[in-house]
GULOZA-152606 format. One record per atom (N, C-alpha, C): residue number from 1; x, y, z. Coordinates in pm, whole numbers, plus 50000, padded with zeros to 5 digits. Layout:
N
+-----+-------+-------+-------+
: seq :  east : north :    up :
+-----+-------+-------+-------+
: NUM :     X :     Y :     Z :
...
+-----+-------+-------+-------+
This chain:
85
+-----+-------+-------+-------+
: seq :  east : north :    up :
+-----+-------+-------+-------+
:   1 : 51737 : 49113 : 49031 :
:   1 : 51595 : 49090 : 49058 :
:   1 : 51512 : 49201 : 48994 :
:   2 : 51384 : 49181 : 48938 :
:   2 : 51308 : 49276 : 48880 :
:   2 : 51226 : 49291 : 48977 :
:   3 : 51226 : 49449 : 48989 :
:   3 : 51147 : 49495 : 49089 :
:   3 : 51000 : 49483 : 49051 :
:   4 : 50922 : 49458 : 49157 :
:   4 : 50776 : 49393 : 49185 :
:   4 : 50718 : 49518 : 49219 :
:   5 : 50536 : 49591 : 49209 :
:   5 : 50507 : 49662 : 49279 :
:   5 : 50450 : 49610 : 49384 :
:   6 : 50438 : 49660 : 49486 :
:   6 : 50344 : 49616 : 49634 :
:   6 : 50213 : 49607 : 49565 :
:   7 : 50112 : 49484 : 49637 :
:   7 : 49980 : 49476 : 49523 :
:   7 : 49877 : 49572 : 49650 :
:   8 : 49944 : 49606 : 49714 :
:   8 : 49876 : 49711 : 49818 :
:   8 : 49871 : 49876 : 49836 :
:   9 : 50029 : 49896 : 49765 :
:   9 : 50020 : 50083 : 49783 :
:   9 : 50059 : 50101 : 49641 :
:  10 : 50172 : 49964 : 49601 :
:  10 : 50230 : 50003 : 49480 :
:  10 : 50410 : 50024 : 49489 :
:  11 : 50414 : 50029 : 49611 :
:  11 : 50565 : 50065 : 49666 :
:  11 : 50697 : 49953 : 49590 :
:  12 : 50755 : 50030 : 49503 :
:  12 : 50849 : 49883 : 49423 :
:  12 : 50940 : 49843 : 49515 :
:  13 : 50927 : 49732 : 49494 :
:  13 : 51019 : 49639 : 49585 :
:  13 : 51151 : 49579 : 49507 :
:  14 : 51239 : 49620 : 49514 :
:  14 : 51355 : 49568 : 49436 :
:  14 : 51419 : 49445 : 49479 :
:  15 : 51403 : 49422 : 49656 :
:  15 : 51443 : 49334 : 49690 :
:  15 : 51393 : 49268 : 49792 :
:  16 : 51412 : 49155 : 49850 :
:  16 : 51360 : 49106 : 49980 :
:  16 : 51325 : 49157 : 50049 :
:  17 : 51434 : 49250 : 50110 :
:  17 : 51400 : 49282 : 50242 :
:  17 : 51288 : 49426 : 50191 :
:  18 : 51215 : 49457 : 50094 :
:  18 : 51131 : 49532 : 50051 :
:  18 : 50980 : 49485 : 50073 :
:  19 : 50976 : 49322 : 50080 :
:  19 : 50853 : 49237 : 50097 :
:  19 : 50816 : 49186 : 50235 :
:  20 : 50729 : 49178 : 50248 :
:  20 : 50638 : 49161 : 50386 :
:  20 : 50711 : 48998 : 50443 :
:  21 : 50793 : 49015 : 50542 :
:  21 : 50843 : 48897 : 50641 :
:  21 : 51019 : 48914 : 50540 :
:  22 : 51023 : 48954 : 50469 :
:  22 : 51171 : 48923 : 50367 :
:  22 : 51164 : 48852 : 50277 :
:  23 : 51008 : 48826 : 50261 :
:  23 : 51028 : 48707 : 50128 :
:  23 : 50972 : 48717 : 50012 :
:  24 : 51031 : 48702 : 49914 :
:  24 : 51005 : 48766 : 49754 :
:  24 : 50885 : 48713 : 49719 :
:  25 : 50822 : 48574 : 49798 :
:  25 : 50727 : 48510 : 49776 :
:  25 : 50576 : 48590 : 49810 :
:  26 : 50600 : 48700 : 49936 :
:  26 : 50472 : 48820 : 49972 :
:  26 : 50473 : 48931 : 49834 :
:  27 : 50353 : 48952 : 49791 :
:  27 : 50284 : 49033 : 49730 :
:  27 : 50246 : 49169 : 49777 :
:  28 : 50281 : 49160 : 49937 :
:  28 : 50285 : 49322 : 49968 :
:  28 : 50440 : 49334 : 50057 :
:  29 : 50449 : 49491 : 50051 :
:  29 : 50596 : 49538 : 50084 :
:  29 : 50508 : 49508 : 50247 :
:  30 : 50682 : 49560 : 50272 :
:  30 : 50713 : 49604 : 50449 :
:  30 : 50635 : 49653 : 50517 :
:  31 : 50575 : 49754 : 50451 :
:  31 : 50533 : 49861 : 50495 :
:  31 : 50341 : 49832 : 50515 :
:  32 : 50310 : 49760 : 50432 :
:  32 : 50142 : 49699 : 50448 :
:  32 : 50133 : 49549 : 50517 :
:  33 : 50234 : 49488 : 50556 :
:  33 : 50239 : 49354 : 50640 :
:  33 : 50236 : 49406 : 50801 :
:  34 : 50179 : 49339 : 50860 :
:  34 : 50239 : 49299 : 51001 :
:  34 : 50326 : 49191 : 50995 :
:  35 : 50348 : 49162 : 51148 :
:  35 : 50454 : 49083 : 51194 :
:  35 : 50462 : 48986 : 51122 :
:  36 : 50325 : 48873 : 51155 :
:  36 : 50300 : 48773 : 51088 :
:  36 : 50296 : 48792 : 50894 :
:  37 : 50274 : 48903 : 50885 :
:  37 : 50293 : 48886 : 50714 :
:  37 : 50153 : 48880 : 50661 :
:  38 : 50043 : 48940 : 50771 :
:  38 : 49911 : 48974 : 50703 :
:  38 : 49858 : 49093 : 50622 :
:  39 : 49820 : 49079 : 50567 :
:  39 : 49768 : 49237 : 50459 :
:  39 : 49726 : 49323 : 50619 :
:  40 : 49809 : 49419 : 50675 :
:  40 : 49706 : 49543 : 50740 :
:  40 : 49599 : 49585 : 50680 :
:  41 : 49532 : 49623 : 50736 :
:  41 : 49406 : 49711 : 50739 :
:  41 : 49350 : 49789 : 50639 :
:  42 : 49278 : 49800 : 50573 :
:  42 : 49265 : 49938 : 50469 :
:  42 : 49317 : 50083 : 50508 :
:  43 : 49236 : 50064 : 50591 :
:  43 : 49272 : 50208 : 50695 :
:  43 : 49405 : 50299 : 50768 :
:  44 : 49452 : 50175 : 50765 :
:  44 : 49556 : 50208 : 50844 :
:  44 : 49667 : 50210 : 50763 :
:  45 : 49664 : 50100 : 50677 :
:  45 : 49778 : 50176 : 50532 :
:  45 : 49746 : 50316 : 50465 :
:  46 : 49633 : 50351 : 50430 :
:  46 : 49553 : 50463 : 50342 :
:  46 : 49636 : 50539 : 50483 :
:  47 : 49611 : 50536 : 50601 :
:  47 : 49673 : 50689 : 50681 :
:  47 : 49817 : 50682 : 50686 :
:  48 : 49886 : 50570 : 50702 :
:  48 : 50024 : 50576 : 50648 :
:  48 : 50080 : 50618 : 50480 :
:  49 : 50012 : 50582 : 50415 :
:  49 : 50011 : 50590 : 50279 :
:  49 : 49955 : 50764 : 50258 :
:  50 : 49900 : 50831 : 50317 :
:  50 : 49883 : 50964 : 50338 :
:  50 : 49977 : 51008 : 50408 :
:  51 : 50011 : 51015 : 50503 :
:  51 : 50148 : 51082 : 50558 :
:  51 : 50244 : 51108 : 50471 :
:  52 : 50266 : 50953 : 50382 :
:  52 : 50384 : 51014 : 50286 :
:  52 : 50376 : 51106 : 50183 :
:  53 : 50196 : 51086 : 50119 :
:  53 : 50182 : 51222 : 50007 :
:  53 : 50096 : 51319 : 50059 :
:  54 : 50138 : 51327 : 50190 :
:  54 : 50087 : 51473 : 50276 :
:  54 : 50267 : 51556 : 50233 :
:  55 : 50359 : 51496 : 50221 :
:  55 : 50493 : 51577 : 50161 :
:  55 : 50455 : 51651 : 50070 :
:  56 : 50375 : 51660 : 49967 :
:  56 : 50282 : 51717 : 49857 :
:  56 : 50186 : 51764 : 49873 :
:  57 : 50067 : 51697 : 49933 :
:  57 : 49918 : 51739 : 49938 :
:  57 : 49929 : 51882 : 50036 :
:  58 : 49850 : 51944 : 50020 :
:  58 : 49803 : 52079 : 50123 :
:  58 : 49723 : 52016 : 50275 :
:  59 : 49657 : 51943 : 50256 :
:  59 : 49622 : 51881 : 50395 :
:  59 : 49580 : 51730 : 50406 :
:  60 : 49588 : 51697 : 50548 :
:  60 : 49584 : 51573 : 50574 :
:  60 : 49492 : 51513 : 50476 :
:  61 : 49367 : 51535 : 50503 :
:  61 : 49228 : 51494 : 50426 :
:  61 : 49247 : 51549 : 50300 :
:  62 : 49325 : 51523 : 50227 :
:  62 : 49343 : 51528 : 50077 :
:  62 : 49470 : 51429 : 50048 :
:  63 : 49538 : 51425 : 50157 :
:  63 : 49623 : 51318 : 50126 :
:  63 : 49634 : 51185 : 50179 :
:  64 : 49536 : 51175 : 50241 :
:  64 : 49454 : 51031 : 50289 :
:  64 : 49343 : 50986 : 50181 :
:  65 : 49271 : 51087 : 50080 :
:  65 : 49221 : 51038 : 49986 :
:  65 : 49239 : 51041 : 49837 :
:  66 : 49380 : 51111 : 49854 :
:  66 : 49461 : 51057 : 49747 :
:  66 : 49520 : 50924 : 49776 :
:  67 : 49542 : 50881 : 49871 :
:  67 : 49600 : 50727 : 49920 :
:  67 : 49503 : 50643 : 49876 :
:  68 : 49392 : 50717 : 49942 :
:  68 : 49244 : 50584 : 49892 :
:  68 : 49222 : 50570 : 49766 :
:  69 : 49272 : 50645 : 49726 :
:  69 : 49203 : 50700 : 49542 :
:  69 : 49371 : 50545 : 49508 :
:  70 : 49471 : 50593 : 49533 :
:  70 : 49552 : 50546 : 49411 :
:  70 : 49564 : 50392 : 49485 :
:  71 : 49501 : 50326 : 49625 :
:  71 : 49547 : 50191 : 49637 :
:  71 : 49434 : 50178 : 49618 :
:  72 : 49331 : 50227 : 49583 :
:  72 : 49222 : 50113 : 49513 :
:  72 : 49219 : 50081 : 49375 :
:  73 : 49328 : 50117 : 49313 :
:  73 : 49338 : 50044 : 49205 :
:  73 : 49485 : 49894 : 49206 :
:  74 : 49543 : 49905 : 49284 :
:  74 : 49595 : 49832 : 49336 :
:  74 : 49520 : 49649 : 49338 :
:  75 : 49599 : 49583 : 49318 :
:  75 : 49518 : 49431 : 49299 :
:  75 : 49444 : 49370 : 49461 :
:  76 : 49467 : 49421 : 49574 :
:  76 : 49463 : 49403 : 49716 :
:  76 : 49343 : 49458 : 49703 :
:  77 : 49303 : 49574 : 49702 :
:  77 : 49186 : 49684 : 49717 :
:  77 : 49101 : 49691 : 49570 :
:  78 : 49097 : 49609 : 49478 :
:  78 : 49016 : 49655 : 49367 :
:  78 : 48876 : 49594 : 49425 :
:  79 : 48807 : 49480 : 49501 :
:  79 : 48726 : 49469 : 49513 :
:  79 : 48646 : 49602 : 49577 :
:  80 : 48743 : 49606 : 49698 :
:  80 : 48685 : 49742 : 49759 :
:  80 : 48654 : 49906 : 49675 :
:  81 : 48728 : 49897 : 49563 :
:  81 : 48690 : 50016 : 49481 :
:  81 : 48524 : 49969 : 49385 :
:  82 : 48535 : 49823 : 49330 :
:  82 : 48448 : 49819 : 49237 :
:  82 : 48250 : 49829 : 49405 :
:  83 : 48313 : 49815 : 49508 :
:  83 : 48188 : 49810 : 49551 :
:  83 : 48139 : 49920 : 49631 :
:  84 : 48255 : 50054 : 49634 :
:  84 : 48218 : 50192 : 49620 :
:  84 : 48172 : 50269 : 49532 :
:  85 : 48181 : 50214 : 49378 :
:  85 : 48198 : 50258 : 49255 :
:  85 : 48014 : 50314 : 49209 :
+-----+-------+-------+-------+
């Protein structure tokens, strides 16, 4: 299988169980679905999506808007970038 990026953080998905519900057919990973297999929140991915490049960043609030910065280019969040822009 050719790995897919998440159209939400970007997270490659190599396989099923990488996509939102297990199915190669979702456009976002595991990790930006709920149960049902809905896009979460802006918000609440961007602070998960910061936690992980808080491993790097110097503080929280730099690595929550490095999250915002790199999933708004993402196909999920581009509207939301072009109407901050």
């Amino acid at each position: 299988m050719k790995t897919k990026p998440c159209s939400s953080c970007g997270y490659p998905m190599g396989s099923a169980k990488d996509h939102g519900l297990g199915r190669l057919s979702m456009p976002y990973c595991l990790h930006c679905t709920d149960e049902q297999g809905n896009l979460k929140d802006f918000e609440e991915i961007r602070a998960l999506f910061g936690t992980w490049i808080l491993k790097t960043a110097k503080t929280k609030e730099g690595a929550e808007f490095l999250a915002g910065w790199l999933m708004s280019y993402q196909p999920a969040w581009q509207k939301r970038r072009k109407a901050t822009a």
